[in-house]
PDB file of N, CA, C and O in Angstrom, chain B, residues numbered from 101:
ATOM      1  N   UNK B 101       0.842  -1.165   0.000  1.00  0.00           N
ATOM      2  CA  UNK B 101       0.000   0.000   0.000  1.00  0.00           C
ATOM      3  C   UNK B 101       0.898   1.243   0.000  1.00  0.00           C
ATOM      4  O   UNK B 101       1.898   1.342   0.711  1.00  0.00           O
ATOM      5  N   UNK B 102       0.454   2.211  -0.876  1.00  0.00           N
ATOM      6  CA  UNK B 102       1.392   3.577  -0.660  1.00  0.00           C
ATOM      7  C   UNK B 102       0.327   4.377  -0.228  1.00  0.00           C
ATOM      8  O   UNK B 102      -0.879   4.280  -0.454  1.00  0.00           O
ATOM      9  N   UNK B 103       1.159   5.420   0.625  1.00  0.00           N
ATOM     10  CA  UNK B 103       0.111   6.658   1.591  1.00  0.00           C
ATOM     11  C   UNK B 103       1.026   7.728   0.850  1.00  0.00           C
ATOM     12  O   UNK B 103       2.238   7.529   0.923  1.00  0.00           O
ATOM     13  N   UNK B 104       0.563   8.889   0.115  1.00  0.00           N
ATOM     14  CA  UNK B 104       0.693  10.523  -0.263  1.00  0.00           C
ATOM     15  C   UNK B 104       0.085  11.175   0.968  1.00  0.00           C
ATOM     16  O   UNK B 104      -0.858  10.840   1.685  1.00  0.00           O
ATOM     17  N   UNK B 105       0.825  12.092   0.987  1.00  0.00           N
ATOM     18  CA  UNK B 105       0.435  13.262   1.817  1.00  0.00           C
ATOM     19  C   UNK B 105       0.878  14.551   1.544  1.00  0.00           C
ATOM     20  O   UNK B 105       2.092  14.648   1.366  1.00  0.00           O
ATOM     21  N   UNK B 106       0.009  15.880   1.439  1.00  0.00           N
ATOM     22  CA  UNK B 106       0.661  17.084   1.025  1.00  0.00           C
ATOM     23  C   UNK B 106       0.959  17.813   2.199  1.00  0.00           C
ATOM     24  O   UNK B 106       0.631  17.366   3.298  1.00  0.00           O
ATOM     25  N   UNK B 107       1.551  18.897   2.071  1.00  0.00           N
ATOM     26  CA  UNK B 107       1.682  19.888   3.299  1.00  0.00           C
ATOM     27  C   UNK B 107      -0.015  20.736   3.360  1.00  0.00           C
ATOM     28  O   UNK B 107      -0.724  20.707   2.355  1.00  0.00           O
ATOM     29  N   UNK B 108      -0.384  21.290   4.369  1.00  0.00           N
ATOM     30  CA  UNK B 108      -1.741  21.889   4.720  1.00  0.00           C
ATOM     31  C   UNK B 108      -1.857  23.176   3.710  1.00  0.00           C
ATOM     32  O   UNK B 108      -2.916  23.771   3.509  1.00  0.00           O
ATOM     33  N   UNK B 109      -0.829  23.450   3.216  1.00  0.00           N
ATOM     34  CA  UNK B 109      -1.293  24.658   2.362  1.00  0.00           C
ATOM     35  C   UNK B 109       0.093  24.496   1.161  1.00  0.00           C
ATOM     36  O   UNK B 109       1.255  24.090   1.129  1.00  0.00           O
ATOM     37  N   UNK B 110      -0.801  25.033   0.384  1.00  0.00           N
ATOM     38  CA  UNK B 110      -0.118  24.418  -0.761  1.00  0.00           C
ATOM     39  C   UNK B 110      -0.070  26.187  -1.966  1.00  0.00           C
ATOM     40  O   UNK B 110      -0.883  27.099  -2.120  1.00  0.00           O
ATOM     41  N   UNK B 111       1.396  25.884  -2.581  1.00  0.00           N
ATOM     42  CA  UNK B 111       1.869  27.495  -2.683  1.00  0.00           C
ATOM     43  C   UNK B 111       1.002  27.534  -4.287  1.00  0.00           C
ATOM     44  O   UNK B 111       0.930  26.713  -5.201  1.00  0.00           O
ATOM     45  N   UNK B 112       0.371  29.024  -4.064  1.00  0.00           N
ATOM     46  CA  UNK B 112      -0.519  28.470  -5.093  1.00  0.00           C
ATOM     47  C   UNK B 112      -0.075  28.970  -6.644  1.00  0.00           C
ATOM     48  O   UNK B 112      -0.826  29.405  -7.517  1.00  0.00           O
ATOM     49  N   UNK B 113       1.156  28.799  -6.698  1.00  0.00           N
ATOM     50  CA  UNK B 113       1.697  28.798  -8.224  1.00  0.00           C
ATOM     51  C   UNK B 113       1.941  27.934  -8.823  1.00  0.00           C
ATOM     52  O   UNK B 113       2.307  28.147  -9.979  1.00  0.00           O
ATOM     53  N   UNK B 114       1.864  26.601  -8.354  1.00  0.00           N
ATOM     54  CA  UNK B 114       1.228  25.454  -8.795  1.00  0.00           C
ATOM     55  C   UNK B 114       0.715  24.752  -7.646  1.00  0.00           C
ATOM     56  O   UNK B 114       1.298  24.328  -6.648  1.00  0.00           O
ATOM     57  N   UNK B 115      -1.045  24.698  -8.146  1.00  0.00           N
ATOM     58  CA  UNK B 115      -1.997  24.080  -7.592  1.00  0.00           C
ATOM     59  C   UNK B 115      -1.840  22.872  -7.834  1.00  0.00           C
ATOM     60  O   UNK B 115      -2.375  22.134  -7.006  1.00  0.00           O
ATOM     61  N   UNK B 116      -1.002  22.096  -9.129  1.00  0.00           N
ATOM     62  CA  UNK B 116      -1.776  20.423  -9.718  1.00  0.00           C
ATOM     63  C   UNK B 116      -0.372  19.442  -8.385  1.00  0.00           C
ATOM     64  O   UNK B 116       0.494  19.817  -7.595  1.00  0.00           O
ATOM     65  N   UNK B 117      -0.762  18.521  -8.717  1.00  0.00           N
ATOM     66  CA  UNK B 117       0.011  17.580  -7.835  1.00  0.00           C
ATOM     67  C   UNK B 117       0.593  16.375  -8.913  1.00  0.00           C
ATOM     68  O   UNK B 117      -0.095  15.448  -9.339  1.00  0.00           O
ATOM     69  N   UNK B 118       1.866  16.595  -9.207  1.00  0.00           N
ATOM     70  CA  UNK B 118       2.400  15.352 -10.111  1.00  0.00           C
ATOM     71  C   UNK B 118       3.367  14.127  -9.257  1.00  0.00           C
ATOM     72  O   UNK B 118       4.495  14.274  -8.786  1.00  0.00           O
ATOM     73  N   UNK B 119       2.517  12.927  -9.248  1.00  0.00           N
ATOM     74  CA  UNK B 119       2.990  11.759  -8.596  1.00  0.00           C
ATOM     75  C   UNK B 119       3.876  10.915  -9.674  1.00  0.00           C
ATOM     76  O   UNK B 119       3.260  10.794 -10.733  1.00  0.00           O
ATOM     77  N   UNK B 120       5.072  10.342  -9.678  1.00  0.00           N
ATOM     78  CA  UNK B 120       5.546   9.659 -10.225  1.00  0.00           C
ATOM     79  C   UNK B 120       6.084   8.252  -9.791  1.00  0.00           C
ATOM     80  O   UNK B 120       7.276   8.312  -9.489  1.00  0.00           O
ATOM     81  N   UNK B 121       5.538   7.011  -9.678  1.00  0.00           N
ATOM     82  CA  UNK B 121       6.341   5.983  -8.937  1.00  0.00           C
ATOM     83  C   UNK B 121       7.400   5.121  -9.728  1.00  0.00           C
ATOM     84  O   UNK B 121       6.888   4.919 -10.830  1.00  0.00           O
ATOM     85  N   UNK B 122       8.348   4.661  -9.688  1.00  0.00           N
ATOM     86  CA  UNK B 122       8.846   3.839 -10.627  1.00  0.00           C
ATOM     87  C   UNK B 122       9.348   2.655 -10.001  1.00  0.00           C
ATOM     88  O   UNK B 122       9.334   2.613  -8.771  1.00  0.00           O
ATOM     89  N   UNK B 123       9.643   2.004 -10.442  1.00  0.00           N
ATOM     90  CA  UNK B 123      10.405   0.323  -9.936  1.00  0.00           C
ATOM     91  C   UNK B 123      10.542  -0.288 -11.146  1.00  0.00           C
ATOM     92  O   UNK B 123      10.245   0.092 -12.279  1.00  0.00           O
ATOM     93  N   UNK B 124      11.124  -1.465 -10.667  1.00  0.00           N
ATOM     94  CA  UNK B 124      12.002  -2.258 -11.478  1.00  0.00           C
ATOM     95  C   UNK B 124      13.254  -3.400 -11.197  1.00  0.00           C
ATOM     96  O   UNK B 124      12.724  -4.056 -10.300  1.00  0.00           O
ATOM     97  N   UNK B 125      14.029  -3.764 -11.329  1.00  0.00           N
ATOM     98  CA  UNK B 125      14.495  -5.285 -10.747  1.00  0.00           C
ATOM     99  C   UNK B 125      15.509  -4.474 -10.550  1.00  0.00           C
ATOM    100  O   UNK B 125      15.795  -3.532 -11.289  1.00  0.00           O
ATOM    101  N   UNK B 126      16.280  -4.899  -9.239  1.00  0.00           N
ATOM    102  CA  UNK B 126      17.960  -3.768  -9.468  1.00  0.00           C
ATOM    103  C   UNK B 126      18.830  -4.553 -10.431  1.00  0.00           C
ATOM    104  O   UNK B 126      18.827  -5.748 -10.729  1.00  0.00           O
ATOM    105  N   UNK B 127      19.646  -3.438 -10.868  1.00  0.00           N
ATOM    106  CA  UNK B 127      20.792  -3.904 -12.495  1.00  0.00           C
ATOM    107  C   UNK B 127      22.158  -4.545 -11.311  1.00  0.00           C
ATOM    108  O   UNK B 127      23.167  -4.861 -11.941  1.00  0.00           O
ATOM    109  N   UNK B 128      22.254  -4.715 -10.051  1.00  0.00           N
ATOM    110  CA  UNK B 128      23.245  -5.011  -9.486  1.00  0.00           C
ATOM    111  C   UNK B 128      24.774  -4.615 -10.682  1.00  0.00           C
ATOM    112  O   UNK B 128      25.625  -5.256 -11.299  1.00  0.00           O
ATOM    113  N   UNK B 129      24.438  -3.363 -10.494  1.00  0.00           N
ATOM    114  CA  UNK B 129      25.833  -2.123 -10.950  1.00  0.00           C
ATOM    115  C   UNK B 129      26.125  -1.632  -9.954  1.00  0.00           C
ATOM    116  O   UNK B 129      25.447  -1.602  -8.927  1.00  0.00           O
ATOM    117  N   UNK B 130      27.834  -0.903 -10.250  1.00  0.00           N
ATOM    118  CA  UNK B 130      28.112   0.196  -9.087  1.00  0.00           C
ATOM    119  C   UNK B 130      27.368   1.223 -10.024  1.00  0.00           C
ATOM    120  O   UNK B 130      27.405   1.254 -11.254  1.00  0.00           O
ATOM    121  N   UNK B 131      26.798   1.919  -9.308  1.00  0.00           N
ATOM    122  CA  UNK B 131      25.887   3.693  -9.764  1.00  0.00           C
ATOM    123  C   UNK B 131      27.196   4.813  -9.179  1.00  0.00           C
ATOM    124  O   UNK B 131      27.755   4.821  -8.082  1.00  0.00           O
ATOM    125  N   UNK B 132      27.362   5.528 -10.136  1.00  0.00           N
ATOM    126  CA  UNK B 132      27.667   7.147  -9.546  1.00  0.00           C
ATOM    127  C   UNK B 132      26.436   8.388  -9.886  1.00  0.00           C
ATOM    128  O   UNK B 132      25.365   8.307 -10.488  1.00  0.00           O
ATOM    129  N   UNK B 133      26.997   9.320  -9.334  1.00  0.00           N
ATOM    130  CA  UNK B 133      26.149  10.144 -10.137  1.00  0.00           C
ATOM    131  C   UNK B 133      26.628  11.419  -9.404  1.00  0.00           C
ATOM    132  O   UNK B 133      27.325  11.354  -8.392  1.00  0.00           O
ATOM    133  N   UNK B 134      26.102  12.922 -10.123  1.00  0.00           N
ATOM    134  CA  UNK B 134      26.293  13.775 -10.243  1.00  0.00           C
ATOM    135  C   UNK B 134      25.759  14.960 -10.533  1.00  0.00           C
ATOM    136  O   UNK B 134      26.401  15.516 -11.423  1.00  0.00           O
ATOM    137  N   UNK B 135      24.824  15.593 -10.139  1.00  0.00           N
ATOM    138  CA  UNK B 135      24.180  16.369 -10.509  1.00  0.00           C
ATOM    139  C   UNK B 135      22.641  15.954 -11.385  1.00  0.00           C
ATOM    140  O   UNK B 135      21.655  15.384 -10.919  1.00  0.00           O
ATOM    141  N   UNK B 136      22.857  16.448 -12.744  1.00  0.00           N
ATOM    142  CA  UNK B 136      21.895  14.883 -13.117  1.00  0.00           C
ATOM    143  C   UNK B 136      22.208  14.111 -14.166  1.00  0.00           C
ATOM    144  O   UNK B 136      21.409  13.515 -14.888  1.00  0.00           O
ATOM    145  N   UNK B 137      23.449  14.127 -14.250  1.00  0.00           N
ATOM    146  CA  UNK B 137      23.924  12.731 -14.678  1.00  0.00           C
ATOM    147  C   UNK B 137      24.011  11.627 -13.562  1.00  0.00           C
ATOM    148  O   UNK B 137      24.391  11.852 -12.413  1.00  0.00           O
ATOM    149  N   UNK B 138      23.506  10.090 -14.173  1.00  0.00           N
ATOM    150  CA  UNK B 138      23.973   9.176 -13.347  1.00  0.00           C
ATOM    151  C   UNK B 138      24.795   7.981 -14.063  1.00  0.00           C
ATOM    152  O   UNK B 138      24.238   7.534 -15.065  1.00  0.00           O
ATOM    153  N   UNK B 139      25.700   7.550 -13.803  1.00  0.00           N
ATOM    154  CA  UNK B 139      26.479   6.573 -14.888  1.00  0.00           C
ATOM    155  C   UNK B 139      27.058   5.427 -13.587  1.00  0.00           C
ATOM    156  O   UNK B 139      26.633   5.455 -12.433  1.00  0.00           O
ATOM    157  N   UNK B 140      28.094   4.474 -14.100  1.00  0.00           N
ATOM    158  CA  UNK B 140      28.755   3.505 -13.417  1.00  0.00           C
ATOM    159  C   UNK B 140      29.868   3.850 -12.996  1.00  0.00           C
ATOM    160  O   UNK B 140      30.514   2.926 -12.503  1.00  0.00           O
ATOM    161  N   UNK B 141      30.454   5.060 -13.003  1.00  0.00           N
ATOM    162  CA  UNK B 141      31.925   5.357 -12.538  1.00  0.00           C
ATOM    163  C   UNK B 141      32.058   7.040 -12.532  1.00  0.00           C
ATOM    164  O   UNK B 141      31.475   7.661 -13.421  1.00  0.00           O
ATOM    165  N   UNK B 142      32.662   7.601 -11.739  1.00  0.00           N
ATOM    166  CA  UNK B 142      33.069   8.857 -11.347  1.00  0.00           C
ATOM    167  C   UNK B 142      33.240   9.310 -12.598  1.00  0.00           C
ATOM    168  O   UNK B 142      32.434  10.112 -13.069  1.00  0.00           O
ATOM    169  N   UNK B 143      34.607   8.736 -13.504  1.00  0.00           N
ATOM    170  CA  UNK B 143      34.221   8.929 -14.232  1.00  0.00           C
ATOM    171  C   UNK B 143      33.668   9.609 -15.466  1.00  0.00           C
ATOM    172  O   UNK B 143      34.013  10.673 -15.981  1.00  0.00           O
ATOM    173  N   UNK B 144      32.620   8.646 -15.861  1.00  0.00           N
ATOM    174  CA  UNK B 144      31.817   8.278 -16.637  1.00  0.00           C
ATOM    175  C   UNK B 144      30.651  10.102 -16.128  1.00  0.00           C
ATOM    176  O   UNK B 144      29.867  10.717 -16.850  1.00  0.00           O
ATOM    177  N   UNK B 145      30.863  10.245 -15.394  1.00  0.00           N
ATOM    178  CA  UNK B 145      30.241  11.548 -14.499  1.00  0.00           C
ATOM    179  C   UNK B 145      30.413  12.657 -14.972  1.00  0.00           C
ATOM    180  O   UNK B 145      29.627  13.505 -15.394  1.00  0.00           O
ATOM    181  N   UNK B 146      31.902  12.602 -14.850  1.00  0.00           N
ATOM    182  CA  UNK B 146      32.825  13.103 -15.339  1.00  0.00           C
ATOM    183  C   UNK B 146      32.761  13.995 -17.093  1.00  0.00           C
ATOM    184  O   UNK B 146      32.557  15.126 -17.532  1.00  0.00           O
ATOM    185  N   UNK B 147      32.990  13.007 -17.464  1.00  0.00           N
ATOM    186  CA  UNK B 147      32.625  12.797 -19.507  1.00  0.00           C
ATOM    187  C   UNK B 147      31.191  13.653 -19.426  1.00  0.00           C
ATOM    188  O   UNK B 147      31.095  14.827 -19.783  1.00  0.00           O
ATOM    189  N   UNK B 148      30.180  12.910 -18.934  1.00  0.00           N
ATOM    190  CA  UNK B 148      29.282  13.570 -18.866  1.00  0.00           C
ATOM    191  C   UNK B 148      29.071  15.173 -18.992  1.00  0.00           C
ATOM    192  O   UNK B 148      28.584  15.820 -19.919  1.00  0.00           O
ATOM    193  N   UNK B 149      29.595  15.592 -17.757  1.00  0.00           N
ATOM    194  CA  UNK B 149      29.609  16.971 -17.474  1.00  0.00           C
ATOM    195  C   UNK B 149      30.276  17.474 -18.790  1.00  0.00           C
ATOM    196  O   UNK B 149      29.764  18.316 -19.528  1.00  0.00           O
ATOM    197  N   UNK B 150      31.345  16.931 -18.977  1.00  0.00           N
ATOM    198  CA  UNK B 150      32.207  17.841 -20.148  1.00  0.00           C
ATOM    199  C   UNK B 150      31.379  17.557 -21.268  1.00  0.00           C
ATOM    200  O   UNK B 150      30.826  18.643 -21.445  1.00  0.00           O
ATOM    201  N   UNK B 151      30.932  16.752 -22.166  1.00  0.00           N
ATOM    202  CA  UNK B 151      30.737  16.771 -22.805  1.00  0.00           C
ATOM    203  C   UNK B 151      28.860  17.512 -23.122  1.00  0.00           C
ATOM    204  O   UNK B 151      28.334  17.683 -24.222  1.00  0.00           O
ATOM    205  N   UNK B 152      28.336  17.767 -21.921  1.00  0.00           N
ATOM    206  CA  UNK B 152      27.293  18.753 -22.091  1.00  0.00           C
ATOM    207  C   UNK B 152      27.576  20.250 -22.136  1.00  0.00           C
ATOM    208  O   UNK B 152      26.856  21.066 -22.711  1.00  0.00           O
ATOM    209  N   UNK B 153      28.750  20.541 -21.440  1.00  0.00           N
ATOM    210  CA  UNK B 153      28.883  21.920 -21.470  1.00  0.00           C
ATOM    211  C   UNK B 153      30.171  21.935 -22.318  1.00  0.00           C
ATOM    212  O   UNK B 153      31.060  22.723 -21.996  1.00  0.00           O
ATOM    213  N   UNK B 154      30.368  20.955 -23.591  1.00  0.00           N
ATOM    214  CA  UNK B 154      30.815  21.373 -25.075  1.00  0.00           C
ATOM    215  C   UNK B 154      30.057  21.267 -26.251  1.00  0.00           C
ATOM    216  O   UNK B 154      30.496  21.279 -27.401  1.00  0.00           O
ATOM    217  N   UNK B 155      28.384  21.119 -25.734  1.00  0.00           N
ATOM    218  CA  UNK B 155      27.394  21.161 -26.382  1.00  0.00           C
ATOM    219  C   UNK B 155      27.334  19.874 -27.211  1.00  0.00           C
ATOM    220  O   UNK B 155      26.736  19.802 -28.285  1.00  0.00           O
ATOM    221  N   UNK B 156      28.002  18.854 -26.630  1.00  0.00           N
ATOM    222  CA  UNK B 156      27.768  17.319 -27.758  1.00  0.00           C
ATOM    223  C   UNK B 156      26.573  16.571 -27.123  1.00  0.00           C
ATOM    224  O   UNK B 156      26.407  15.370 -27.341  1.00  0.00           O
ATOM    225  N   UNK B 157      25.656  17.362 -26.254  1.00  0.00           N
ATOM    226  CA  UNK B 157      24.237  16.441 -25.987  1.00  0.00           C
ATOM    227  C   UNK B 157      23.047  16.245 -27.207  1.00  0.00           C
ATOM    228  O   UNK B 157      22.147  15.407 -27.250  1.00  0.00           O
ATOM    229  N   UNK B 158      23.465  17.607 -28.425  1.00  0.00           N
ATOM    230  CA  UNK B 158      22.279  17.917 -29.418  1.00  0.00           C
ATOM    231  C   UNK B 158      21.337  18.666 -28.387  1.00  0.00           C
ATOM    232  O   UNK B 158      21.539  18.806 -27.181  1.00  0.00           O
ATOM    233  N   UNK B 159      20.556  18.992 -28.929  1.00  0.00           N
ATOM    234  CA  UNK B 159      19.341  19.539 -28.544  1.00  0.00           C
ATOM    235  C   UNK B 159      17.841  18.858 -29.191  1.00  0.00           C
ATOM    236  O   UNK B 159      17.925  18.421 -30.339  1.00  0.00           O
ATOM    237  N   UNK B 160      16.685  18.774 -28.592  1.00  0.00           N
ATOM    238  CA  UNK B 160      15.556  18.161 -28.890  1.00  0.00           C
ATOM    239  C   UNK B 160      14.522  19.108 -29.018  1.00  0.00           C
ATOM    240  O   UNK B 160      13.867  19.317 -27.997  1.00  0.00           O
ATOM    241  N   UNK B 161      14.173  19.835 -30.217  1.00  0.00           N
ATOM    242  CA  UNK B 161      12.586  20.659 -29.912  1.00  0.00           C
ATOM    243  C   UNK B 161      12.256  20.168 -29.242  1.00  0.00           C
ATOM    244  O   UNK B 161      12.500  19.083 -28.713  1.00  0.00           O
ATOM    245  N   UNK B 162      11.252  21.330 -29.084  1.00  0.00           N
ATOM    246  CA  UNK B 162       9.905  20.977 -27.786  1.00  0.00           C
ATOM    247  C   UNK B 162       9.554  22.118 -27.532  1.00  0.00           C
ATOM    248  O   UNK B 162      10.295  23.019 -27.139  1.00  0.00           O
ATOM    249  N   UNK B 163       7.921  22.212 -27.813  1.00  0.00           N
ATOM    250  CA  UNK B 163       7.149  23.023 -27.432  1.00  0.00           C
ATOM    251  C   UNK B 163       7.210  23.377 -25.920  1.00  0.00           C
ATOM    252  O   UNK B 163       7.565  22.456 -25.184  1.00  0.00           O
ATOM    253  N   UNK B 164       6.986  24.294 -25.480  1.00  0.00           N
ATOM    254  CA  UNK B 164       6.969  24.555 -23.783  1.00  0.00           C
ATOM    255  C   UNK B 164       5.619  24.542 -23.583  1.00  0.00           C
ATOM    256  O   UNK B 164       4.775  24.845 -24.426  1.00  0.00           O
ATOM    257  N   UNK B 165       5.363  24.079 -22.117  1.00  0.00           N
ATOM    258  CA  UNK B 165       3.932  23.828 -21.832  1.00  0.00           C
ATOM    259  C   UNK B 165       3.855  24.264 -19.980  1.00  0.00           C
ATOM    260  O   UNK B 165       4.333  23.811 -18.940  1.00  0.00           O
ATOM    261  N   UNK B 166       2.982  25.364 -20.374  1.00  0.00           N
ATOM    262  CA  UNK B 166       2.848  25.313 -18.573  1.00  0.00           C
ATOM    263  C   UNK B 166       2.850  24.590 -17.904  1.00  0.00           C
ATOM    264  O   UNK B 166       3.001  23.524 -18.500  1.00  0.00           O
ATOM    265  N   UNK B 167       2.761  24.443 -16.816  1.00  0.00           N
ATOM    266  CA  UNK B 167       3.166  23.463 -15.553  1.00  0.00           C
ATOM    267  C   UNK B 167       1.924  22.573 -15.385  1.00  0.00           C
ATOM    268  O   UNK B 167       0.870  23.072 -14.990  1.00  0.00           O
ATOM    269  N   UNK B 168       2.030  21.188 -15.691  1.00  0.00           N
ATOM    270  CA  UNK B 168       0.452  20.291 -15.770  1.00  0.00           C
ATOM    271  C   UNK B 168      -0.241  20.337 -16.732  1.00  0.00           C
ATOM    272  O   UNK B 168      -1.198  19.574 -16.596  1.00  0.00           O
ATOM    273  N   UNK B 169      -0.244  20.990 -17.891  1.00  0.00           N
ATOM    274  CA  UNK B 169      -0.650  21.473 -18.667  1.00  0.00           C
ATOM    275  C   UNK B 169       0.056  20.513 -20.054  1.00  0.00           C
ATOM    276  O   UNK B 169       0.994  20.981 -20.700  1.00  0.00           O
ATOM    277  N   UNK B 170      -0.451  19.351 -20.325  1.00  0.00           N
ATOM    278  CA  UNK B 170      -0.012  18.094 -21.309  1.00  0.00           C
ATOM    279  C   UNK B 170      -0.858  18.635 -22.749  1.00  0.00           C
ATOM    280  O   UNK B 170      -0.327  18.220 -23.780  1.00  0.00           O
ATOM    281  N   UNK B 171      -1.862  19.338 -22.918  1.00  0.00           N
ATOM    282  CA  UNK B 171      -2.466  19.571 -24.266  1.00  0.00           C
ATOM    283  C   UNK B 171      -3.196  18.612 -24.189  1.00  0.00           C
ATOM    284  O   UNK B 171      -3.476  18.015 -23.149  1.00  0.00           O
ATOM    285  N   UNK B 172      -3.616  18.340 -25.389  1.00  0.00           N
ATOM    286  CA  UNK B 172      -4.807  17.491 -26.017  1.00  0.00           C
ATOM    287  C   UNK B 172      -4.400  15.977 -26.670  1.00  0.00           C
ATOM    288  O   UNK B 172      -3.740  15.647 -27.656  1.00  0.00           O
ATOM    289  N   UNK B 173      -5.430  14.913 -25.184  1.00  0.00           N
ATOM    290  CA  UNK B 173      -3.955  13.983 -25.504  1.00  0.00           C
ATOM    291  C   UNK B 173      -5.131  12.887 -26.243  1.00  0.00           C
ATOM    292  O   UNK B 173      -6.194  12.933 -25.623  1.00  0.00           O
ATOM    293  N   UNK B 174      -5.151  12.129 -27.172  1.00  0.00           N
ATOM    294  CA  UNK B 174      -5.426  11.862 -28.423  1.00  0.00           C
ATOM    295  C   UNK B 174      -5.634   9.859 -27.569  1.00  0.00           C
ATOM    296  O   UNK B 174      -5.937   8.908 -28.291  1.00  0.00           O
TER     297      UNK B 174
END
């Protein structure tokens, strides 16, 4: 059983409430991580960082969408 609970007042610049649960079998890896990269070695963390702030991630359009606010979902 899972129990949510909010705080008694809630800041009202966003009213919606987004729950996310996830699971899954563990990968029995060593994990690092870093900010928000997460990889298998310091590292690997490491690369990470550099290689986002030498711009080799690409970039992905995407419309921006207010907060809770998914559009018209089909």
């Amino acid at each position: 059983m899972i129990t949510l609970a909010g705080a008694d007042h809630q800041e009202s610049r966003y009213p919606a409430l987004d729950v996310v649960i996830l699971g899954g079998t563990p990968i029995r890896e060593p994990v690092a991580w870093g900010g928000p990269f997460v990889m298998n070695t310091k590292a690997e963390v490491l690369q990470a960082f550099e290689d986002f702030q030498a711009g080799r991630f690409g970039q992905i359009p995407a419309e921006r969408l207010p907060h809770g606010d998914l559009g018209e979902v089909h």
